[in-house]
N, C-alpha and C positions, 0 to 999 in steps of 0.2 A: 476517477480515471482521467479526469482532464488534464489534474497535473501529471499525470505522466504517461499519456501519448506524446506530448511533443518531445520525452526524451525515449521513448522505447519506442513508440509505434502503438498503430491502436489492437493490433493482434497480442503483441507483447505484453502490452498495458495488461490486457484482458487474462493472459495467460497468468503474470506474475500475481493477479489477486486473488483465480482459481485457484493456483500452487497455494502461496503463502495461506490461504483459508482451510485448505485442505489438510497440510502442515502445523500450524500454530494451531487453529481453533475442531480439528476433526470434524469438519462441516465444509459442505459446498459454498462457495457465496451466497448462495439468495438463499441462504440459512441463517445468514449474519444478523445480529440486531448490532442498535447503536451502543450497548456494554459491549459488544463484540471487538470495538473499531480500536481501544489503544491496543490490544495483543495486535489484531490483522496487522497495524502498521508495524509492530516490531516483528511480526514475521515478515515485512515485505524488507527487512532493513540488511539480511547477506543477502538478498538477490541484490537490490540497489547498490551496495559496497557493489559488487562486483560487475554492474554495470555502470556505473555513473562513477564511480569513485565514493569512498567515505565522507567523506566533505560535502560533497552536491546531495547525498543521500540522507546526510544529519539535513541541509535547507531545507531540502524536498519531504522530508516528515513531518516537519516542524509546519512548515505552512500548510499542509495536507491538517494536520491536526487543530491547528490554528482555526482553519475556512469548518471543520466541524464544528469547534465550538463553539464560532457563529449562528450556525444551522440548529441548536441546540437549545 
């Protein structure tokens, strides 16, 4: 979520990874495990096109995905 409150908002943030979970993986978020996390992100990737533009949304996954498999 951190990367992306500062471009959606922290409501938005919140919404967009309920939707894309809901969508991509037929689960709530806090159903998600960490095999769950490369689908979540390509489901959050038309809402991003369509907020941020394609361009900022390929940055914005890549380093979301990045900072996991630090965590990893």
């Amino acid at each position: 979520m951190r990367h992306l409150e500062p471009l959606l908002g922290g409501f938005t943030a919140k919404m967009a990874i309920h939707t894309a979970a809901l969508r991509a993986l037929k689960r709530p978020p806090e159903q998600v495990t960490a095999q769950d996390l490369p689908q979540l992100l390509e489901g959050l990737k038309p809402m991003l096109n369509t907020f941020i533009g394609a361009l900022h949304a390929k940055v914005i996954l890549a380093e979301i995905a990045t900072s996991l498999e630090k965590v990893r």
